[in-house]
C-alpha positions as CSV (number, residue, x, y, z in Angstrom):
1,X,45.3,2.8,-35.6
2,X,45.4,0.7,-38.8
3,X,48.0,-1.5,-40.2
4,X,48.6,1.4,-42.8
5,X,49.6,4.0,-39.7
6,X,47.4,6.6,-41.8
7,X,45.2,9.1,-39.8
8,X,42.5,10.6,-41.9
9,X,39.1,12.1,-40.6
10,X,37.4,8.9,-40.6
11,X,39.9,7.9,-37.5
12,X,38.1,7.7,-34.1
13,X,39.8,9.5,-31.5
14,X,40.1,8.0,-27.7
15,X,42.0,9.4,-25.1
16,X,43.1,9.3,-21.3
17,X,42.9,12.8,-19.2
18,X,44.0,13.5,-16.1
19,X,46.3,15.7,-14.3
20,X,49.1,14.3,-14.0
21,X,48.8,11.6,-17.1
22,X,52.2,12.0,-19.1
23,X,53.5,8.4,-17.2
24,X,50.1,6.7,-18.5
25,X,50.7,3.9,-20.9
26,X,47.3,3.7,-21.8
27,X,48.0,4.9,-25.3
28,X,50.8,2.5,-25.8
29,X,48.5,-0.9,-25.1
30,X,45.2,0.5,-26.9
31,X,47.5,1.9,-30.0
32,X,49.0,-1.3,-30.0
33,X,44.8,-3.2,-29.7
34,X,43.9,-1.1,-32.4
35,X,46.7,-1.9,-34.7
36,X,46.5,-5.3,-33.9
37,X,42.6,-5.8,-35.3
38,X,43.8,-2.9,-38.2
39,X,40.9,-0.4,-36.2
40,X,40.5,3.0,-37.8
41,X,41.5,4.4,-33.9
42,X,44.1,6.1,-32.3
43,X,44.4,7.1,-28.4
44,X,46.4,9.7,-27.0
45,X,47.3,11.1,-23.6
46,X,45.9,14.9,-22.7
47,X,46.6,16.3,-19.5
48,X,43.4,18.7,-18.2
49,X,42.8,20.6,-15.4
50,X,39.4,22.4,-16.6
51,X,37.8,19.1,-17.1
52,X,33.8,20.8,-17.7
53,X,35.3,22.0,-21.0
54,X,37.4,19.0,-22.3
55,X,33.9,17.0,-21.8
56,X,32.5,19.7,-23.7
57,X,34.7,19.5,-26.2
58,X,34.6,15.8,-26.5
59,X,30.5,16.2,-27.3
60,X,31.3,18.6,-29.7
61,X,33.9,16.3,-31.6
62,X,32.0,14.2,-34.0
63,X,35.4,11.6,-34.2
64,X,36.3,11.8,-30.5
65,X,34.4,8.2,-29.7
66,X,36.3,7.7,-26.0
67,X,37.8,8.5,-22.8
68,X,40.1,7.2,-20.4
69,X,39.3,9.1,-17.1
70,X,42.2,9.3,-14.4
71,X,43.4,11.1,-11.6
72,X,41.8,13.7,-10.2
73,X,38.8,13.6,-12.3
74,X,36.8,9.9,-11.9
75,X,34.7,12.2,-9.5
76,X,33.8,14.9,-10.8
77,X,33.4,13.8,-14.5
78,X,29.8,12.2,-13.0
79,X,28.7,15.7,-13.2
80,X,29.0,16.4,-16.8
81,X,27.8,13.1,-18.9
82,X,24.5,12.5,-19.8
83,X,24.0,8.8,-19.0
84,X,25.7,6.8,-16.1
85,X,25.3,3.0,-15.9
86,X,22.9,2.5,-12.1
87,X,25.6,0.8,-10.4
88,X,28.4,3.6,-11.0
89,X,26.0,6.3,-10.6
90,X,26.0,4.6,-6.9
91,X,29.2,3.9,-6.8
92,X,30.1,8.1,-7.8
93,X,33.2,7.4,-9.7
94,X,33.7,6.5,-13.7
95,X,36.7,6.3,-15.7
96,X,35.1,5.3,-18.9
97,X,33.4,7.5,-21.4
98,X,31.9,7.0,-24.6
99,X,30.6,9.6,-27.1
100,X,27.5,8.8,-28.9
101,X,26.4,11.1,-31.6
102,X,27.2,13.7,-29.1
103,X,25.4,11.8,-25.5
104,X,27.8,11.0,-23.4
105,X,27.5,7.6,-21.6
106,X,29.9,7.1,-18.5
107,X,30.7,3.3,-17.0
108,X,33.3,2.3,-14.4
109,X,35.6,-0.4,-15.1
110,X,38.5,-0.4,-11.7
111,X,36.2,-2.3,-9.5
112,X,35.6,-5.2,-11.7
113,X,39.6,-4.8,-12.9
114,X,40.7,-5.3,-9.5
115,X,38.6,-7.8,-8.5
116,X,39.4,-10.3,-11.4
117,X,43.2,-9.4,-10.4
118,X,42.8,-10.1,-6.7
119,X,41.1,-13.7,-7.6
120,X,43.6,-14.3,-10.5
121,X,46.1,-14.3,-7.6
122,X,44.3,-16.5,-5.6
123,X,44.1,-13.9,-3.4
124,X,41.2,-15.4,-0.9
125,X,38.4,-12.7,-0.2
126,X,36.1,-14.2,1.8
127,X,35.8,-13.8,5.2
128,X,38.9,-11.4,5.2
129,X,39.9,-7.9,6.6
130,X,40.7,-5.7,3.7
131,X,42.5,-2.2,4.5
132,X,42.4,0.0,1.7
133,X,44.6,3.3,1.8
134,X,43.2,6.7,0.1
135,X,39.3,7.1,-0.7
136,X,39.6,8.9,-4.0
137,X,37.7,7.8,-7.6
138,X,39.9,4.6,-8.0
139,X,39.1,3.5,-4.2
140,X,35.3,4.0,-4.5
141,X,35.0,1.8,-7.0
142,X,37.1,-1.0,-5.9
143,X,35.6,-0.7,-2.6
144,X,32.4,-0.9,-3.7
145,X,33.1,-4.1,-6.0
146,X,34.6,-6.0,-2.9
147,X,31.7,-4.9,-0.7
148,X,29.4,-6.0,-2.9
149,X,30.5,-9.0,-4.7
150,X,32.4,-11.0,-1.9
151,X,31.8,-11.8,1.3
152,X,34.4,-9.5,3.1
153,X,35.1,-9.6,7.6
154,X,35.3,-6.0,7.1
155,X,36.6,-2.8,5.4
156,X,38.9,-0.5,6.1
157,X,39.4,2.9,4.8
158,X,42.2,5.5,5.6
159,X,42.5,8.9,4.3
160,X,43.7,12.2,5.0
161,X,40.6,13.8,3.8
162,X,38.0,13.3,6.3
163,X,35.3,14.1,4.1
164,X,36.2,12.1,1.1
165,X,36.7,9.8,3.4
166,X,33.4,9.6,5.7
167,X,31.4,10.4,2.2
168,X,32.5,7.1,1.2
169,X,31.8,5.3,4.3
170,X,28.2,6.5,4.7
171,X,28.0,5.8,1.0
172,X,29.2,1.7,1.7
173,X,27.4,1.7,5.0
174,X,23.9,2.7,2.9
175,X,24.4,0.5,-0.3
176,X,26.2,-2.9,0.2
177,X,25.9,-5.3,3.5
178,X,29.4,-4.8,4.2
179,X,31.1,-4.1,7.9
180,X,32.6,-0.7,7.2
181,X,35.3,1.2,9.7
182,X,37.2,4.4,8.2
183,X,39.9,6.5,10.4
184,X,41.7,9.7,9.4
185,X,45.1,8.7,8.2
186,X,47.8,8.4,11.0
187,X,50.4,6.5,12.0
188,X,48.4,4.7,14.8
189,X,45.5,4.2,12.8
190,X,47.4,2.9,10.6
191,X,49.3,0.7,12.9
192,X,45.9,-0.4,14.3
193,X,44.3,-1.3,10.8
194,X,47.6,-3.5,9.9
195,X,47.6,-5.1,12.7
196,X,44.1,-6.8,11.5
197,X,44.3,-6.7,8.0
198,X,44.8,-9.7,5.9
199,X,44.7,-7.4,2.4
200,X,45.8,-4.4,1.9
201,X,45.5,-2.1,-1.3
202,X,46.7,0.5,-2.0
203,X,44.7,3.0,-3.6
204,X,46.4,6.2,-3.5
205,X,49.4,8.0,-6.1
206,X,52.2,7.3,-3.5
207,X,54.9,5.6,-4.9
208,X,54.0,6.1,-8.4
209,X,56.7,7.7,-10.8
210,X,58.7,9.6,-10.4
211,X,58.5,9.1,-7.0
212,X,59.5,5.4,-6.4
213,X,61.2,5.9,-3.2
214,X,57.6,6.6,-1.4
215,X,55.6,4.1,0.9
216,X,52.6,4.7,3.2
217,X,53.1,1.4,5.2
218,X,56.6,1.4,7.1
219,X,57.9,-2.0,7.3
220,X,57.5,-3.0,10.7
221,X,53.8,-3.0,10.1
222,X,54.0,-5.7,8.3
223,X,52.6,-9.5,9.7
224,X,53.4,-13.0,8.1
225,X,50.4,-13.8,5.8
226,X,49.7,-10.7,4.5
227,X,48.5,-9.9,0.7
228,X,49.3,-6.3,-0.8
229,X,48.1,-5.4,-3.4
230,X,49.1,-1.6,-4.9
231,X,46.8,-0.5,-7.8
232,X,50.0,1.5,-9.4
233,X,51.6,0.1,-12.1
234,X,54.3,2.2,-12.9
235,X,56.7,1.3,-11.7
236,X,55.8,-2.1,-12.2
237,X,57.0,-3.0,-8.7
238,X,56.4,-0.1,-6.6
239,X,58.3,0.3,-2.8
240,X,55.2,-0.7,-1.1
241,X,55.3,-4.0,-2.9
242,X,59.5,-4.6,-3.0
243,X,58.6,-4.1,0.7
244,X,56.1,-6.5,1.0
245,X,58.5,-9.2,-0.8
246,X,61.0,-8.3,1.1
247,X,59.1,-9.6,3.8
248,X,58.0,-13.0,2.3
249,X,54.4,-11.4,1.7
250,X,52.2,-12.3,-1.2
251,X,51.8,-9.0,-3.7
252,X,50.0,-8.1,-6.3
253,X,51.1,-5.8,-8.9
254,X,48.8,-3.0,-10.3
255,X,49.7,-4.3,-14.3
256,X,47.1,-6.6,-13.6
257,X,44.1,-4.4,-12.8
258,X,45.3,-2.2,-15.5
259,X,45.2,-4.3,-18.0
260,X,41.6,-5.7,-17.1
261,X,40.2,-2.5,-17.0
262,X,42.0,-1.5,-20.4
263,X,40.1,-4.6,-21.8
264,X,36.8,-3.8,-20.6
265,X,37.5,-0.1,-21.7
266,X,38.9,-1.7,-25.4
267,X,35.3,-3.4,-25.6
268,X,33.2,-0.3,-24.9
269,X,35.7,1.8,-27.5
270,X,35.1,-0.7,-30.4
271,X,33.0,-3.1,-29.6
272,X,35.4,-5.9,-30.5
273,X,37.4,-7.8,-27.6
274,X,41.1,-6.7,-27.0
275,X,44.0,-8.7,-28.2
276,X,45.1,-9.1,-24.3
277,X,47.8,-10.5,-24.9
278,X,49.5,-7.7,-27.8
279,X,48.4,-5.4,-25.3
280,X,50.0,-7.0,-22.3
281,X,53.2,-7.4,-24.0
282,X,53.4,-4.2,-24.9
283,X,53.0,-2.7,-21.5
284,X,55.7,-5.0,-20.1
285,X,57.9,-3.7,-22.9
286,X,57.3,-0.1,-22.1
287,X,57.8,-1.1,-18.2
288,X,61.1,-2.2,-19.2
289,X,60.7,-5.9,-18.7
């Protein structure tokens, strides 16, 4: 919001739904982007279930300008926007909308968010075995991006839901040149896929608070060399990743996707670029560090 913290009815509203959403700190790093350029915006956090009406309701609101889409809704909000950029109408998963004069246009930003995260690390994609856990809206889109824009061994996908999961498969199979495999969930296909992986992301909610103690990947799976990488970012180090280090593995934290994607999502909002680094030291902050 600006400087002045006054919000009058020239303020644009933007917003992150989702179901749960009250751990997001989405509106503490945009709040503190738009206060930093003095932007007549303010963001706040609603939880929806019934996500046909909030969209509704978003058209309807001259001042509400964006959205924030999160779990369990980067699906199903393709369904109720009016414009969807070619690639993430493909990909079947957004978490960016932006309200024009009552159109709604959708864009995805995860896949790009985690790429630029993975290759911050040095993380080295080519020719690699990725295993990514969970096939959800967050999992299509970086699964997609890695397919597409690196040159990857192969792909693996667990999940427990066999259709999610063999819907995305077909889907990666069909659109990029990728080698794709995908298993039910289980501990031996899980063993299996570790014992070949050289990345692995995790792309599902375990582990995220308030349940820290969780982890799909026991420790024994784990083999010298590895990379994780879990797309959470609160807590900031989740057990999957204190694991990892534990082990002498190479890990990279979900902060970093988050805040890419927040940028690109700060860009489509106001069409200025994001004071990264306010917004960065603000999340830190509110991750106690």
């Amino acid at each position: 919001m600006k400087k002045d913290g006054i919000i009058a009815s020239s303020t644009q509203l933007c917003a992150v739904i989702g179901n749960p959403v009250s751990h997001s700190l989405s509106p503490a790093i945009h709040n503190a982007g738009f206060n930093e350029l003095g932007l007549d915006f303010v963001y706040l956090a609603f939880p929806v279930e019934d996500l046909k009406s909030a969209l509704s309701g978003m058209r309807a609101l001259k001042s509400f300008r964006g959205m924030s889409v999160t779990i369990p809704h980067k699906v199903e909000a393709l369904q109720y926007v009016d414009e969807v950029a070619e690639v993430d109408r493909y990909i079947g998963s957004i978490n960016t909308i932006i309200n024009e004069n009552g159109k709604l246009k959708a864009f995805g930003t995860d896949g790009p968010g985690a790429l630029k995260a993975l290759k911050d690390a040095g993380v080295t994609l080519e020719g690699a075995n990725v295993l990514m856990l969970g096939a959800g809206g967050a999992a299509r889109a970086i699964a997609f991006t890695l397919a597409s824009e690196t040159r990857l061994e192969g792909l693996t996908i667990l999940d427990v839901n066999e259709a999610v999961l063999l819907g995305l498969a077909d889907d990666l199979k069909n659109g990029t040149p990728a080698r794709i495999n995908a298993e039910v969930f289980g501990e031996d296909s899980l063993a299996q896929a570790m014992e070949k992986a050289h990345v692995i992301i995790n792309c599902t909610p375990i582990g995220m608070h308030p349940h820290r103690d969780a982890s799909l990947v026991p420790v024994r799976l784990f083999r010298t060399g590895q990379v994780v990488f879990d797309i959470i970012y609160n807590p900031l180090e989740t057990k999957l990743l204190a694991d990892a280090r534990a082990h002498g593995l190479k890990t990279v934290s979900g902060v970093e996707m988050f805040i890419n994607q927040a940028v690109l999502q700060f860009r489509h909002f106001t069409g200025e670029d994001a004071p990264i680094e306010v917004m960065r030291k603000v999340l830190m902050q509110n991750l106690g560090c």
